[in-house]
N, C-alpha and C positions, 0 to 999 in steps of 0.2 A: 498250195496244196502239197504232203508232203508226200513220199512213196510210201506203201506200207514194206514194212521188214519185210516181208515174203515174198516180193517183189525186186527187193533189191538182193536178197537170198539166190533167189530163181537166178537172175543175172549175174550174180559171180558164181553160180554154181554152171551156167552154159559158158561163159569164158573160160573157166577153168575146164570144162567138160572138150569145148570145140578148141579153144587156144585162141590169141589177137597178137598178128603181128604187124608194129608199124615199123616203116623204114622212113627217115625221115635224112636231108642235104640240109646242111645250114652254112652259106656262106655273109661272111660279116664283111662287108667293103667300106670303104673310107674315102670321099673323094672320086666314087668307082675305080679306087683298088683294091680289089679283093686283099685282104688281109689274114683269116682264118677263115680256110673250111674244117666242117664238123661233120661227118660220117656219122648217123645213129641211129641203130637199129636194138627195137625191144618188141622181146615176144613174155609173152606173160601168157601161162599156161599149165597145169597140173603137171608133175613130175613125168605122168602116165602117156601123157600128150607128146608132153618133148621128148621123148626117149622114142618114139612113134616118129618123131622129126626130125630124127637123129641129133637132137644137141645132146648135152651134159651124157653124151656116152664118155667120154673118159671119168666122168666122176664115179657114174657106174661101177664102170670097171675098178678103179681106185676103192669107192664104197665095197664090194664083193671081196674083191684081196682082203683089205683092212677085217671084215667080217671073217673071212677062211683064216687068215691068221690067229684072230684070236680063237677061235673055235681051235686050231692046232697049240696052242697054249691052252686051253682048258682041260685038252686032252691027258696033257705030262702031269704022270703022278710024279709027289715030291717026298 
């Protein structure tokens, strides 16, 4: 049975809306020696979310400069 489209709409429209964050350990051992650990953390979530969760605030800010700039270059008559 498959989902209907409105259905699977609704659901990325509430992750995007609420945000999902997984944090995940991954150690790979050999022998039981650990070898590589892997630290990995992802959040997936609407722009509006994360700036609420404080990530991608430097981008922000870099996006707003880069904006105010050009807008200060649009200004000079030539």
């Amino acid at each position: 049975m498959e989902p209907e489209r409105d259905e699977v709409v609704d659901l990325l429209d509430r992750i995007l809306e609420k945000g999902v964050v997984l944090n995940s350990d991954l150690i790979i051992t050999l022998a039981d020696v650990p070898l590589i650990g892997i630290d990995l953390r992802l959040a997936l979530a609407g722009i509006d979310r994360m700036l609420d969760y404080g990530l991608f605030q430097d981008w922000e800010e870099a996006h707003k400069a880069l904006d105010q700039a050009e807008d200060d270059v649009s200004d000079i008559e030539i």
